[in-house]
C-alpha positions as a Markdown table, in Angstrom:
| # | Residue | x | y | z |
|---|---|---|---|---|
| 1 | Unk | -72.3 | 8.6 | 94.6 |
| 2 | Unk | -73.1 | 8.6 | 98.2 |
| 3 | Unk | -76.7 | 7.0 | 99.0 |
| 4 | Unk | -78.3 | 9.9 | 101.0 |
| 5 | Unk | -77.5 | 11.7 | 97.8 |
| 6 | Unk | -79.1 | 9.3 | 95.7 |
| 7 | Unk | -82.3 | 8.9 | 97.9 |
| 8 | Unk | -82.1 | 12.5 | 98.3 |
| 9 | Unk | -83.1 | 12.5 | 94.1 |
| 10 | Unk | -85.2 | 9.7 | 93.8 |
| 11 | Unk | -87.2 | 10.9 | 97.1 |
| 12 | Unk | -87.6 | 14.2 | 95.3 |
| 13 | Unk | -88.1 | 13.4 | 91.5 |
| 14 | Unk | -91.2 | 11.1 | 93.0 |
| 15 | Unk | -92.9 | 13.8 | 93.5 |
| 16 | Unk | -92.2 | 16.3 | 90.7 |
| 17 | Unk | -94.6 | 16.2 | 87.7 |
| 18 | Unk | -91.6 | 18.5 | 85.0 |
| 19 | Unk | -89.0 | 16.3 | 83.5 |
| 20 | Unk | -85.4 | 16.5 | 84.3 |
| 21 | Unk | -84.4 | 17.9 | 81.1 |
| 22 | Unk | -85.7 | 21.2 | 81.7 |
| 23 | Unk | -83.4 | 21.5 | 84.8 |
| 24 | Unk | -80.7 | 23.4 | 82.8 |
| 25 | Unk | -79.8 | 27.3 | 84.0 |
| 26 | Unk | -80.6 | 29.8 | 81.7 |
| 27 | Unk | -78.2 | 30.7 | 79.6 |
| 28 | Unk | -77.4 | 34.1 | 77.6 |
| 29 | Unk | -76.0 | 34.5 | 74.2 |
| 30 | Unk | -72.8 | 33.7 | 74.9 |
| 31 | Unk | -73.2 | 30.7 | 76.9 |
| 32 | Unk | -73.3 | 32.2 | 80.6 |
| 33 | Unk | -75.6 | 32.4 | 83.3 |
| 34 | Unk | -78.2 | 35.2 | 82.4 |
| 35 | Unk | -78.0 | 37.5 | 85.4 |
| 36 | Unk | -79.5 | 40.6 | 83.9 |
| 37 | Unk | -83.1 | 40.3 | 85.5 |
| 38 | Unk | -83.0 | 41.9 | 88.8 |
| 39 | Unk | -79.4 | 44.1 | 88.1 |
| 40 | Unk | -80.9 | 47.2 | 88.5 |
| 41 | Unk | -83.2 | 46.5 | 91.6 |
| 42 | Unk | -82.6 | 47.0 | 95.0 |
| 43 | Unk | -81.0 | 44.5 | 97.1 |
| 44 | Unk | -83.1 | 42.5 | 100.2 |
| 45 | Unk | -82.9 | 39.4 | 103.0 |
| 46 | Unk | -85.5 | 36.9 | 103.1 |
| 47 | Unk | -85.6 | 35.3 | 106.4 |
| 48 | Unk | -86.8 | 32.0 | 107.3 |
| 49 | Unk | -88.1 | 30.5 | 110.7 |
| 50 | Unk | -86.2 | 27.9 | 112.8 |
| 51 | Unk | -87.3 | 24.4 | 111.6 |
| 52 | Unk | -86.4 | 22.4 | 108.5 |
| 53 | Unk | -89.7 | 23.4 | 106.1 |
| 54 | Unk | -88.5 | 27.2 | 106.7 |
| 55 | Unk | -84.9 | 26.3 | 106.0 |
| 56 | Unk | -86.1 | 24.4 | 102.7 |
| 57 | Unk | -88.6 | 27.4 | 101.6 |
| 58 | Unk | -85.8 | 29.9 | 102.2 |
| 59 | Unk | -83.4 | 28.5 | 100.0 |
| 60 | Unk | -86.0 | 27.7 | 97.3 |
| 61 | Unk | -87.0 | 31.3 | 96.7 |
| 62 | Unk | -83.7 | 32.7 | 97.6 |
| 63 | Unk | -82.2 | 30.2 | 94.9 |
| 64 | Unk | -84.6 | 30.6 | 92.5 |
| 65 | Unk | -84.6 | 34.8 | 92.5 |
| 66 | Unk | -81.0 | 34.7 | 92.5 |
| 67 | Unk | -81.1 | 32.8 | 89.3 |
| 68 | Unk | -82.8 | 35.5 | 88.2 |
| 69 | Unk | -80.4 | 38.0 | 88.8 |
| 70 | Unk | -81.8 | 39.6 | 92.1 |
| 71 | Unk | -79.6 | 40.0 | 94.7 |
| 72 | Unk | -80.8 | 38.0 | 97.6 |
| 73 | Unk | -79.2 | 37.7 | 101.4 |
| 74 | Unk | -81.1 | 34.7 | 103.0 |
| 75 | Unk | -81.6 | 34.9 | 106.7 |
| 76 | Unk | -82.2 | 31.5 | 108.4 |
| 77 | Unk | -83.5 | 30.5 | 112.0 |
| 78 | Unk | -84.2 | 33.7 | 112.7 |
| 79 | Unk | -86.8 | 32.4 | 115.4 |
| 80 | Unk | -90.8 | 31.5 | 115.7 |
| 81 | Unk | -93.4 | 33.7 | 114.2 |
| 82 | Unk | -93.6 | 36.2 | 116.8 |
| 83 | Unk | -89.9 | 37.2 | 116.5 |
| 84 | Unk | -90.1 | 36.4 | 112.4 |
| 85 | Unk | -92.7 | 38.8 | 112.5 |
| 86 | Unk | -90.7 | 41.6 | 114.6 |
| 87 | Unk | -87.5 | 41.3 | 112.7 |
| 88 | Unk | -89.8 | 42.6 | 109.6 |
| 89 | Unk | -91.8 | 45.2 | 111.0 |
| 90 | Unk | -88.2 | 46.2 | 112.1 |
| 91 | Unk | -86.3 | 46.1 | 109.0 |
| 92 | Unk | -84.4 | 43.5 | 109.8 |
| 93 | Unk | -85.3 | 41.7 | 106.9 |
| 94 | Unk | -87.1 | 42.2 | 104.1 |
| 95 | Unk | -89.7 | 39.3 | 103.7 |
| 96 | Unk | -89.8 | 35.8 | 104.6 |
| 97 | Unk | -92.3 | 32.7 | 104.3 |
| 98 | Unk | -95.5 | 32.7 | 107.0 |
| 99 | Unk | -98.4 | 30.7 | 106.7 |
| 100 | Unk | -101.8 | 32.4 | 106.6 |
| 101 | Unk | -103.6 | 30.5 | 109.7 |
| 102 | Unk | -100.8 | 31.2 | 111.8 |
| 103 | Unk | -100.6 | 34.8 | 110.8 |
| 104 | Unk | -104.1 | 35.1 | 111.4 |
| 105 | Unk | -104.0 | 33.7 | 115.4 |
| 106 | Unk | -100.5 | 34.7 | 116.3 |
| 107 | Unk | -99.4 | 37.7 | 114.4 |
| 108 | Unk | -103.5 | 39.6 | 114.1 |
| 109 | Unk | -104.4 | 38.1 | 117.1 |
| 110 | Unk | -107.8 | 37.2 | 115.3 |
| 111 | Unk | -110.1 | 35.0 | 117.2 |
| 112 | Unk | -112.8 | 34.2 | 114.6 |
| 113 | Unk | -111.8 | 31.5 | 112.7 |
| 114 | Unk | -111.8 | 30.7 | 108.9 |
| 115 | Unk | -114.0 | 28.6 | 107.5 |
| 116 | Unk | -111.7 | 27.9 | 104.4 |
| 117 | Unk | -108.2 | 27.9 | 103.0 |
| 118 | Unk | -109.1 | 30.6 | 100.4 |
| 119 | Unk | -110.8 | 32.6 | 103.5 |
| 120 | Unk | -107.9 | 32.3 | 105.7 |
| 121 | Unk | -105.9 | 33.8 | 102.5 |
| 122 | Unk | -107.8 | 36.7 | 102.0 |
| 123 | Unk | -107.9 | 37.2 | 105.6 |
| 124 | Unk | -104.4 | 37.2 | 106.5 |
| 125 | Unk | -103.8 | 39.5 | 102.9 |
| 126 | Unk | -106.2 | 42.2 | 103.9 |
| 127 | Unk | -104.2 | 42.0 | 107.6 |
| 128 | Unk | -100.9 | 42.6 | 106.3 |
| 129 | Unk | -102.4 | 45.0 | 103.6 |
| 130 | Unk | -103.7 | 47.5 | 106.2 |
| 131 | Unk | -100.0 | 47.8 | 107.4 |
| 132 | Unk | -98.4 | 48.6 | 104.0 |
| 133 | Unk | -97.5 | 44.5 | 103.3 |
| 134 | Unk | -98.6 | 41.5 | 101.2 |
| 135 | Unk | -98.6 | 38.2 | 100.1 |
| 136 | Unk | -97.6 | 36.5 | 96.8 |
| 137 | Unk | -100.0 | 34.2 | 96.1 |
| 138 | Unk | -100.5 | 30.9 | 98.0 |
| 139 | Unk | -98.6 | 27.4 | 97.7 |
| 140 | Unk | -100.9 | 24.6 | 97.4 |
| 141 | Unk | -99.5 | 22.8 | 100.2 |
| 142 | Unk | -101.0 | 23.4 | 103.8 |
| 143 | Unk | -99.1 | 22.5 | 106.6 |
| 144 | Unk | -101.0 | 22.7 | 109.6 |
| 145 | Unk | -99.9 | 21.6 | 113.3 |
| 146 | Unk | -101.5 | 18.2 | 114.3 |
| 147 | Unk | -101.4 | 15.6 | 117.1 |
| 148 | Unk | -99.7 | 11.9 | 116.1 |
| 149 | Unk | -99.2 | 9.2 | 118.5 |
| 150 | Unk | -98.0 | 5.8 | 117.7 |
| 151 | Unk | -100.0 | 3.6 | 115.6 |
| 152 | Unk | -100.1 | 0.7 | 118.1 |
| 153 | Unk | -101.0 | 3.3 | 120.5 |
| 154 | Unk | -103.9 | 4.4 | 118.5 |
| 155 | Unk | -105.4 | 1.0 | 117.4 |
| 156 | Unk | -104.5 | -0.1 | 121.6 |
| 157 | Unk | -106.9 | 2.8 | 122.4 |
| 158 | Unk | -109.3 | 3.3 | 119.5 |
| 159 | Unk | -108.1 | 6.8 | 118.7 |
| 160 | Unk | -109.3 | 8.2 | 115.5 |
| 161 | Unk | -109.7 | 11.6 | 116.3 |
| 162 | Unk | -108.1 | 14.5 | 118.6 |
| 163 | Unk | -111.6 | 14.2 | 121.2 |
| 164 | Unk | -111.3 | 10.7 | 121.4 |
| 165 | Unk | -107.8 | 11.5 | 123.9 |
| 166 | Unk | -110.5 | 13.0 | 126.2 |
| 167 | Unk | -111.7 | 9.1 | 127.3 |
| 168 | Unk | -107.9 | 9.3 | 128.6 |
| 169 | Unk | -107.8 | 12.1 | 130.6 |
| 170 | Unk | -104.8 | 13.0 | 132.8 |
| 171 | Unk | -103.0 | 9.7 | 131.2 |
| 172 | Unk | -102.2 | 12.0 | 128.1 |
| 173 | Unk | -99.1 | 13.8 | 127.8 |
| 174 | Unk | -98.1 | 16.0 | 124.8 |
| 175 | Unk | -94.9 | 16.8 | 124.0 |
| 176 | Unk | -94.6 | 20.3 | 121.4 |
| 177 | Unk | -92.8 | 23.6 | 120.9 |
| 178 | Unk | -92.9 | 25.8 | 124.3 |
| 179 | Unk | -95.3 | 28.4 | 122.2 |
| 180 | Unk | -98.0 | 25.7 | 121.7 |
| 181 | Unk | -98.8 | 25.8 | 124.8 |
| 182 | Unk | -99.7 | 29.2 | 124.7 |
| 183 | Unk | -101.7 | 29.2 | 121.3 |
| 184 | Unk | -105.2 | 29.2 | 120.6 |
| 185 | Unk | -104.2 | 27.0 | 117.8 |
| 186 | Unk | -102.5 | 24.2 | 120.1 |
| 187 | Unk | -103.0 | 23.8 | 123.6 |
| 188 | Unk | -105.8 | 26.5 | 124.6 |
| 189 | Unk | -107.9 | 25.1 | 121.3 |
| 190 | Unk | -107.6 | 21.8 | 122.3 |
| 191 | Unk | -108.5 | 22.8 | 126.0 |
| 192 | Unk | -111.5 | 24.9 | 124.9 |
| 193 | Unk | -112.7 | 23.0 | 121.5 |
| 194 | Unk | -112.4 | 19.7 | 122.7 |
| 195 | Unk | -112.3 | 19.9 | 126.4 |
| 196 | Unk | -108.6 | 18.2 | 126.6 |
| 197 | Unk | -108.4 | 19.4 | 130.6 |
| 198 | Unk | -106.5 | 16.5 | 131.6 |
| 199 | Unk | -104.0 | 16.6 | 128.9 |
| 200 | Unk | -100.3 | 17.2 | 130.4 |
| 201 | Unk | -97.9 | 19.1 | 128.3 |
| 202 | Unk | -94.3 | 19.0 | 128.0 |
| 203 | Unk | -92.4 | 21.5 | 125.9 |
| 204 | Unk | -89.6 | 20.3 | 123.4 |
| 205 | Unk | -87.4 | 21.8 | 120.8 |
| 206 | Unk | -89.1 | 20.8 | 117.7 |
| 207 | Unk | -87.7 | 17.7 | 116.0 |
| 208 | Unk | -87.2 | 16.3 | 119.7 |
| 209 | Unk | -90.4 | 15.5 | 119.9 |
| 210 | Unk | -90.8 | 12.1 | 117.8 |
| 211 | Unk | -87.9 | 10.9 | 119.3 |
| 212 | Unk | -89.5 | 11.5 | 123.1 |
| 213 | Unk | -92.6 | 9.2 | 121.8 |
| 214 | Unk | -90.6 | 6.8 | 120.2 |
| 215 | Unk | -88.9 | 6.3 | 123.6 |
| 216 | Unk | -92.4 | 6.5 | 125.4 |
| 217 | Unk | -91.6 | 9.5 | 127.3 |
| 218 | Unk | -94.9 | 10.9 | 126.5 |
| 219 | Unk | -98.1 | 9.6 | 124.2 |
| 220 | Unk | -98.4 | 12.0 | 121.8 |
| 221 | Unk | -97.1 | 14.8 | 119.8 |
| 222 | Unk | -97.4 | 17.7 | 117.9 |
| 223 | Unk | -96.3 | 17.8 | 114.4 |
| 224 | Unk | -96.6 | 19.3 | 111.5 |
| 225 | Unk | -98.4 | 17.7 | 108.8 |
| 226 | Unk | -95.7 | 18.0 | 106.0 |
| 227 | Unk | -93.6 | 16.3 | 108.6 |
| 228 | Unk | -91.2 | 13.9 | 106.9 |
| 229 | Unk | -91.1 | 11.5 | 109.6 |
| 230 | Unk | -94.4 | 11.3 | 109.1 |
| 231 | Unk | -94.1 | 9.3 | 105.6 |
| 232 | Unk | -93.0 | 6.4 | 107.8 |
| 233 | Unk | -95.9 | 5.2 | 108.7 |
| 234 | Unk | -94.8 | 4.7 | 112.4 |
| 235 | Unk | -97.2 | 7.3 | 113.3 |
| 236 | Unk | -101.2 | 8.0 | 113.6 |
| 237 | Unk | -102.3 | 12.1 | 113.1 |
| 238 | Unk | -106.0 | 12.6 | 115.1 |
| 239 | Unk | -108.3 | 13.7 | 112.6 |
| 240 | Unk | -108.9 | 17.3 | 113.6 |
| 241 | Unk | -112.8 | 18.0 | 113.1 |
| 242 | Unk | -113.2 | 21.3 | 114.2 |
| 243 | Unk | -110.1 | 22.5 | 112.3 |
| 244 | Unk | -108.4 | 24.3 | 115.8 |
| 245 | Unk | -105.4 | 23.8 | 113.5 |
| 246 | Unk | -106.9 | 25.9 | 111.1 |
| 247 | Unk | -105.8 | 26.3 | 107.4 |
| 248 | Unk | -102.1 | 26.7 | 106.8 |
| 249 | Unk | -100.6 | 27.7 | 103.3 |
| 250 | Unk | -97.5 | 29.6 | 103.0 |
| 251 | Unk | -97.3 | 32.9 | 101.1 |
| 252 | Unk | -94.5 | 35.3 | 101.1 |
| 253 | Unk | -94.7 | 38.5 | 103.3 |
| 254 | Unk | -93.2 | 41.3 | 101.2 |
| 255 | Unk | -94.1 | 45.4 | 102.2 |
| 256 | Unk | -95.8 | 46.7 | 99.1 |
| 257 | Unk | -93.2 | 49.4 | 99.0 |
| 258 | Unk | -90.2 | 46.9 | 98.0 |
| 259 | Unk | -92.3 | 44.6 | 95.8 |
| 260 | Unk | -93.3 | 47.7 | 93.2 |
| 261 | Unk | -89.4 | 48.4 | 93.3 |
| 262 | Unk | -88.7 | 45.2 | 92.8 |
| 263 | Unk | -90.8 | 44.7 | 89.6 |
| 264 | Unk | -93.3 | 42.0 | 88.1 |
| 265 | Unk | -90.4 | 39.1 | 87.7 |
| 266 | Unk | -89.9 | 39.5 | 91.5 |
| 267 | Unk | -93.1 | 38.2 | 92.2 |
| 268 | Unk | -93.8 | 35.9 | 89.1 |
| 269 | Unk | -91.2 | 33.6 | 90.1 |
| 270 | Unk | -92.0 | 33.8 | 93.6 |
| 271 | Unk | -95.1 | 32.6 | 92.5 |
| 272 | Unk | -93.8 | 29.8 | 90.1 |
| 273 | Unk | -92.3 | 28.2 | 93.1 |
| 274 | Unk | -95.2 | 28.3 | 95.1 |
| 275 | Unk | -97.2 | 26.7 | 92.8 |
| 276 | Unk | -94.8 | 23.4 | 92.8 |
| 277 | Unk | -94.9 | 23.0 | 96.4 |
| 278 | Unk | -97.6 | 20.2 | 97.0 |
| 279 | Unk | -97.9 | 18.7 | 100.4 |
| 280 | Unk | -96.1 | 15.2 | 99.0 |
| 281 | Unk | -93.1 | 17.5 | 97.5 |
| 282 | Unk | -92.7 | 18.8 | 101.0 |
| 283 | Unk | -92.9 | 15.9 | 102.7 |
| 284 | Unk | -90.5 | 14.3 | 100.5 |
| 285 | Unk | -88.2 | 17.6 | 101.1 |
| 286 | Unk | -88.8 | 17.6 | 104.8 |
| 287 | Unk | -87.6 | 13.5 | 104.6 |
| 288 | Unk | -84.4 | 14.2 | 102.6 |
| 289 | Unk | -82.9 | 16.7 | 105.6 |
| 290 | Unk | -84.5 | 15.6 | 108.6 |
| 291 | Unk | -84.1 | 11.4 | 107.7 |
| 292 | Unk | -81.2 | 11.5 | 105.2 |
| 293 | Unk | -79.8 | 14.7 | 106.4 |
| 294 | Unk | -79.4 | 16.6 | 103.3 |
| 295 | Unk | -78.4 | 20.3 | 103.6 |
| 296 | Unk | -81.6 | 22.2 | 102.8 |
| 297 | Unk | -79.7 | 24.1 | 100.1 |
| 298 | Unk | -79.6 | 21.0 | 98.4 |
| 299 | Unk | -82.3 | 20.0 | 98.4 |
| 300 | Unk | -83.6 | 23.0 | 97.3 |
| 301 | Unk | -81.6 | 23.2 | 94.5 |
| 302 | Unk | -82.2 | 19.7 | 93.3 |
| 303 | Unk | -86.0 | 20.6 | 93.6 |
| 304 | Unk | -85.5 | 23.4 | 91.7 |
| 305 | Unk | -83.5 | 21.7 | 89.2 |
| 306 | Unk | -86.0 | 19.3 | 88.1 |
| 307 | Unk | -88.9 | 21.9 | 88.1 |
| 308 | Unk | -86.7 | 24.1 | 85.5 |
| 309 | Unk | -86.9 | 26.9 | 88.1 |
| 310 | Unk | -83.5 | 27.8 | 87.7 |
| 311 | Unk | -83.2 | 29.5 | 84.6 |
């Protein structure tokens, strides 16, 4: 067996609380894959943004509805949020994965911040609800943006927290994605919360970035917090006190229309793998493609495997 596969399933069995043994398909009568669930509903595309958590969300609810018999197209890399957002309103696909902070600051251009995860929830709910979408209900894991920089640059400098760069000034330079320089919830919020004026920015695809501080092309980065490259422990994420990251759980962004055609089991095991997705199973999942380069499908279907969430 070839060792990225067999990290690839100890990395993700660490962090799964079902045993193995209920990992089985579900089976009819007769011995065969049940298919019979979603036969007579109409067929849709979930999309998924262009990084690796997307990817590995996609594929986990595509492969777990498609177990169920619904006949699912997935979408992937279909772009950031903004165009994510445009290909739905357009019909281009059906649904996809967003996370309720950024849906709040990018996609209702909201400016009042939420003072909890549950309150960013119903926030970002009642949004998509007064133009004829919702969401299934949220995954425990939050996966906010951050800022790391190297853990001998942190101790060298006594940085704890995202205000203590200030002490640095014009020294700092940030590498991100190009939109983070335009969000309140990146570089405007750390400009205006934290009074970051000297911080330089330079934008990089993401997944370039920890490879431009490992090289010391700049001093810090944005991640995400689910990053697996974080699990390293290479790296040092700024406490961020006044939450400009806000509160990031995913939910799925369905129109109401399609999830009443789509019936009750549509969203129930939407749900159901929602409710697996902790920040370590992520992180573990975001390490098995982006450090052992996994396919996400696999590692989405392993995942699902274990958690007996394809039946």
């Amino acid at each position: 067996m070839h060792i990225r596969w067999i990290r690839l399933t100890v990395a993700i069995l660490a962090a799964l609380v079902v045993p193995l043994g209920l990992a089985a398909c579900g089976k009819d009568k007769k011995g065969g894959t049940s298919t019979t669930a979603g036969a007579d509903k109409p067929a849709f595309t979930i999309g998924s943004k262009s990084f690796t958590e997307e990817a590995i969300l996609g594929e986990l609810y595509a492969q777990a509805l498609k177990a169920k018999g619904y006949k699912v197209s997935l979408k992937p890399n279909i772009g950031q949020t903004e165009i994510a957002d445009k290909a739905l309103t357009s019909g281009k696909i059906d649904m996809y994965p967003e996370y309720t902070g950024t849906t709040l600051s990018v996609v209702a251009q909201e400016k009042n911040k939420p003072k909890s995860a549950a309150d960013a929830y119903a926030a970002a709910k009642k949004f998509y609800e007064g133009r004829g979408q919702t969401l299934t209900q949220p995954t425990p894991f939050f996966d906010s943006d951050g800022v790391a920089v190297a853990k001998a640059y942190a101790t060298q400098n006594g940085l704890k927290a995202i205000p203590d760069l200030k002490k640095l000034g014009s020294k700092v330079t940030l590498a991100g994605a190009p939109e983070f320089a335009t969000r309140e919830e990146g570089l405007l919020g750390l400009k205006k919360v934290y009074g970051l004026t000297g911080l330089k920015f330079k934008p990089l695809q993401i997944g370039l970035q920890y490879k431009a501080l490992d090289q010391g092309a700049v001093n810090a980065i944005e991640v995400f917090t689910t990053d697996g490259a974080l699990a390293s422990g290479k790296y040092t994420v700024l406490d961020d006190p006044q939450k400009v990251f806000g509160f990031q759980n995913v939910a799925m962004v369905v129109p109401k229309s399609l999830l009443a055609k789509l019936g009750n089991e549509f969203e129930s095991t939407v749900d159901a793998v929602s409710a697996k997705l902790t920040n370590e199973a992520m992180q573990k999942m975001n390490a098995a493609v982006d450090i052992d380069k996994n396919k996400p499908a696999d590692v989405a279907t392993k995942f699902l495997q274990a958690n007996g969430l394809l039946k």
